[in-house]
KEFI-962593 format. One line per field, with one value per residue: residue in three letters; y, x, z of N, C-alpha, C in turn. Coordinates in Angstrom, 2 decimals. Atoms other than C-alpha are relative to their C-alpha. Layout:
N
resn: ALA,...
n_Y: Y,...
n_X: X,...
n_Z: Z,...
ca_Y: Y,...
ca_X: X,...
ca_Z: Z,...
c_Y: Y,...
c_X: X,...
c_Z: Z,...
***
This chain:
98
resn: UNK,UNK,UNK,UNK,UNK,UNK,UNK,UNK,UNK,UNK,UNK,UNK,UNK,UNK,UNK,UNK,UNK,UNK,UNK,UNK,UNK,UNK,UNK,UNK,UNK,UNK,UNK,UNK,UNK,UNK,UNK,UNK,UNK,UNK,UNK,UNK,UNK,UNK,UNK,UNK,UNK,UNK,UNK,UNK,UNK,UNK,UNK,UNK,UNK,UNK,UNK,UNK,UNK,UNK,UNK,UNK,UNK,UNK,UNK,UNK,UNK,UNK,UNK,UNK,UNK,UNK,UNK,UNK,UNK,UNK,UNK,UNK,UNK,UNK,UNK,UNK,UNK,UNK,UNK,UNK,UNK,UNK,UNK,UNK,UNK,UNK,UNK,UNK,UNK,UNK,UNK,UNK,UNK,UNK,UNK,UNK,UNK,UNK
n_Y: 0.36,0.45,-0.44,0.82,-0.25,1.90,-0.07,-1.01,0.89,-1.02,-0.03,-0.94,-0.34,0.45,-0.77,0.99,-0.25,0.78,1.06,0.55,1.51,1.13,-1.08,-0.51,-1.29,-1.39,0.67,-0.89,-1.61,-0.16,0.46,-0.87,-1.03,-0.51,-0.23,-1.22,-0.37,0.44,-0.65,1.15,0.46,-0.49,0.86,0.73,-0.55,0.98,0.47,1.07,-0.82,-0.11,1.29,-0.20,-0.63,1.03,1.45,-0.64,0.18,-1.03,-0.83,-0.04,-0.57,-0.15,0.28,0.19,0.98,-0.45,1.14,1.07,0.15,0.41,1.33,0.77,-0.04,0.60,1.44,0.82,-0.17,1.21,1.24,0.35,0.12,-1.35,-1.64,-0.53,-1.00,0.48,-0.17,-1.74,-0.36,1.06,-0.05,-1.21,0.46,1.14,-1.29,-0.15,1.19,0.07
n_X: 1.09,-0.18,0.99,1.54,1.05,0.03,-1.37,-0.81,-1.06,-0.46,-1.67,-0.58,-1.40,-0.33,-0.89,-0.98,-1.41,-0.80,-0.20,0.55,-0.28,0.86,0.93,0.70,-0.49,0.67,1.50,-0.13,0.36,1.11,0.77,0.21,0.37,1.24,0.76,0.13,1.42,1.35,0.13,-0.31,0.90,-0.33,-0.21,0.22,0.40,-0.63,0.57,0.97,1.34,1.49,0.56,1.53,0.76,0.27,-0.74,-0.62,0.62,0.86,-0.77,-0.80,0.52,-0.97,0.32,-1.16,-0.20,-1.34,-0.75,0.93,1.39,-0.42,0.07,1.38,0.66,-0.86,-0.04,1.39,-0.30,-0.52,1.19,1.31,-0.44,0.37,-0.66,0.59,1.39,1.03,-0.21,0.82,1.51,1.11,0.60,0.99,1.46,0.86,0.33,1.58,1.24,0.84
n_Z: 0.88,1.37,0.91,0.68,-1.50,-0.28,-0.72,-0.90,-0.57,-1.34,-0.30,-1.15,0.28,-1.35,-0.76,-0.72,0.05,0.15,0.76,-0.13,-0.29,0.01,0.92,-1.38,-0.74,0.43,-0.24,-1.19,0.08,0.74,-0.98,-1.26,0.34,-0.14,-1.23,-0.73,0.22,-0.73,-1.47,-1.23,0.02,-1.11,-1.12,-0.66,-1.35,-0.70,-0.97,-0.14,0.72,-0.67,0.07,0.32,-0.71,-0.79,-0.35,-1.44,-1.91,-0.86,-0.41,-1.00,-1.56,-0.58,-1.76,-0.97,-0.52,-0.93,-0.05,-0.48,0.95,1.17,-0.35,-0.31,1.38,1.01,-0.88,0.57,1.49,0.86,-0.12,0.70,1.35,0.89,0.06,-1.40,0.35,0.21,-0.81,-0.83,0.14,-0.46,-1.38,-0.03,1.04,-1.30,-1.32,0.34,0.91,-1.39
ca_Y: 17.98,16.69,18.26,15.30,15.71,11.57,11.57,13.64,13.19,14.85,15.65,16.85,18.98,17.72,20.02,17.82,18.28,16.13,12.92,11.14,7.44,5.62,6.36,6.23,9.22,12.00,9.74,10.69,14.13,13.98,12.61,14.77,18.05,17.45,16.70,19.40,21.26,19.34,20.48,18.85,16.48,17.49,15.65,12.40,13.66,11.69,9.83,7.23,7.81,8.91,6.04,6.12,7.93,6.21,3.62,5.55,4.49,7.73,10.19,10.04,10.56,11.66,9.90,10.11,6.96,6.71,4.54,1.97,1.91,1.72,-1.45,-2.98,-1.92,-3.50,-6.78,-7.46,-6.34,-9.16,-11.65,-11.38,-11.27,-7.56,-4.28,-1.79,0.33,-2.91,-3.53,-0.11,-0.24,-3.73,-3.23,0.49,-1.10,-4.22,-1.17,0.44,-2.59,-3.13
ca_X: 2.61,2.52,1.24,-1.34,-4.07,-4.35,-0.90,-0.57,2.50,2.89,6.51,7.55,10.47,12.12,14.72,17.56,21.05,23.72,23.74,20.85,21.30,18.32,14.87,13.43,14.81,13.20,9.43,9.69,10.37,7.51,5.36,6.60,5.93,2.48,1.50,2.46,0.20,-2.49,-4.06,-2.85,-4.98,-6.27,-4.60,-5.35,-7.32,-5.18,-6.93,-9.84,-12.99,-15.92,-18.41,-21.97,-24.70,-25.81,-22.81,-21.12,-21.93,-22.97,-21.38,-18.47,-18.52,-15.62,-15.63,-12.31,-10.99,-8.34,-5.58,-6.85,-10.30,-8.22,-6.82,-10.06,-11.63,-8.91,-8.86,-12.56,-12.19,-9.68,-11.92,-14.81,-12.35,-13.65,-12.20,-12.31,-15.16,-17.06,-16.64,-17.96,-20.83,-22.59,-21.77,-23.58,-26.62,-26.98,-27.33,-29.96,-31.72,-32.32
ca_Z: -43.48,-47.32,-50.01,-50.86,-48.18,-48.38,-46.74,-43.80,-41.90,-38.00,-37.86,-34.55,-33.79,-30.50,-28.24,-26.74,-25.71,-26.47,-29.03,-29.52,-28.36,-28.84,-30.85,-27.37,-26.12,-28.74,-28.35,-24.55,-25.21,-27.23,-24.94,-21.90,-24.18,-24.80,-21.26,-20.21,-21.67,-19.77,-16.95,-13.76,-12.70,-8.82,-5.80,-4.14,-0.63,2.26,5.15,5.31,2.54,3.90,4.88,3.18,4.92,7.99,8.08,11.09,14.59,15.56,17.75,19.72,23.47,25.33,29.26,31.53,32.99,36.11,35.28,37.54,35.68,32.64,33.64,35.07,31.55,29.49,31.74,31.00,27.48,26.67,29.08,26.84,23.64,22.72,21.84,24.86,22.77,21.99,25.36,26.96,24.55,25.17,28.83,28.73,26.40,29.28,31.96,29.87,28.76,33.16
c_Y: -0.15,0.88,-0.54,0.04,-1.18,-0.41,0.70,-0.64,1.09,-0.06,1.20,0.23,-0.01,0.71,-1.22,0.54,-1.20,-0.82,-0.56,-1.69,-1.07,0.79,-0.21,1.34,1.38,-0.71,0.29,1.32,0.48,0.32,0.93,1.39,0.00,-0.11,0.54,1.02,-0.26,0.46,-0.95,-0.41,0.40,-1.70,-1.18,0.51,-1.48,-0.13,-1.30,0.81,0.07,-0.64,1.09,0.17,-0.93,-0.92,0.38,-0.49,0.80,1.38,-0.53,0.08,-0.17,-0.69,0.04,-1.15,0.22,-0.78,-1.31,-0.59,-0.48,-1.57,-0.92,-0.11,-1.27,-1.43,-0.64,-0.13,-1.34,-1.06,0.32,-0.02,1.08,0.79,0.80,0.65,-1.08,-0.70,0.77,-0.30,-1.02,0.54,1.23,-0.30,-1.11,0.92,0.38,-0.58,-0.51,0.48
c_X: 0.54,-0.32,-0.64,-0.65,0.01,0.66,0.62,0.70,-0.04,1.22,-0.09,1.43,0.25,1.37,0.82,0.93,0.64,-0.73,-1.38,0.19,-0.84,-1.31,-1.56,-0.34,-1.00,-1.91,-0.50,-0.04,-1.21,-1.15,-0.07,-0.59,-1.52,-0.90,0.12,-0.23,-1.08,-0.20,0.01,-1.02,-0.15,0.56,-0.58,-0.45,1.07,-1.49,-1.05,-1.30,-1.07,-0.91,-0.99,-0.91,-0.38,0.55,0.53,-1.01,-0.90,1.11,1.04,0.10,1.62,-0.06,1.92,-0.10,1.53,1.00,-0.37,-0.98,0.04,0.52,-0.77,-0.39,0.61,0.22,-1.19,-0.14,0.44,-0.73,-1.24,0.50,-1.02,0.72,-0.15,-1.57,-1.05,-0.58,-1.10,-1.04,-0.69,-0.12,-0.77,-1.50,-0.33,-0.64,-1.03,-0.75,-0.86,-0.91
c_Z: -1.43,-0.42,-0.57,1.53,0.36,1.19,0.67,0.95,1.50,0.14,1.70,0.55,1.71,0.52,0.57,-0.04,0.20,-1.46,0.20,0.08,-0.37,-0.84,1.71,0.59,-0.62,-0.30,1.23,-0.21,-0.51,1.08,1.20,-0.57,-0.18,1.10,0.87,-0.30,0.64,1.04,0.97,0.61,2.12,1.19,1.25,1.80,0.97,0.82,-0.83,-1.01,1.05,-0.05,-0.73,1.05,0.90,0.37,0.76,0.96,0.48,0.59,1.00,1.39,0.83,1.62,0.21,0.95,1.18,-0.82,0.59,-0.61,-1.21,-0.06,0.50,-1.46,-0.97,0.46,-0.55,-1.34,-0.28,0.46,-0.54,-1.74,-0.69,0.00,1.64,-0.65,-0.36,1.17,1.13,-0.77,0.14,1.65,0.56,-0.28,1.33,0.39,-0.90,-0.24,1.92,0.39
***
C-alpha cells in the first residue's frame, strides 16, 4: 500500500525457487495461492442425470428366457426393425389389447 489513499497499490509477495524466467511464472503463483484458499468446489456425480418426473417408462420387470427363446426373440426383433424391449412390449400390449 501507498501512503495517498487515491493510490493504492496490491503488492504481492510470491515464494519461488530458482530464477525467475518469465513475468508469467510469479502471476501463476499468484493465482494458484489464492485459490487455494477457496473452498473446493463439490464433485461431478458420474452416470446418466436423472430424467424429469414421469419421463421413465415405469418399472422394470425381470422375465427368464432359454437360449432358444432368446434367439426366436431377437429374430423377430430385427424382422420388425425393433429393439428386443420394444419388441417384448408392443407384442405383450397386442396380447392385452385381445
Amino acid at each position: 500500500m501507498t501512503d495517498e489513499p487515491n493510490n493504492l497499490k496490491r503488492h504481492i509477495a510470491v515464494r519461488h525457487d530458482g530464477a525467475i524466467t518469465s513475468a508469467v511464472a510469479p502471476v501463476s503463483a499468484s493465482v494458484d495461492q489464492e485459490f487455494r484458499f477457496l473452498e473446493p468446489s463439490k464433485p461431478m456425480k458420474t452416470g446418466r442425470p436423472k430424467l424429469p418426473t414421469g419421463a421413465a417408462k415405469g418399472r422394470i420387470v425381470h422375465v427368464r428366457f432359454t437360449p432358444e427363446e432368446i434367439e426366436r426373440i431377437n429374430a423377430a426383433a430385427k424382422a420388425s426393425n425393433k429393439t428386443v424391449s420394444e419388441w417384448i412390449r408392443s407384442t405383450a400390449n397386442a396380447a392385452l389389447e385381445k
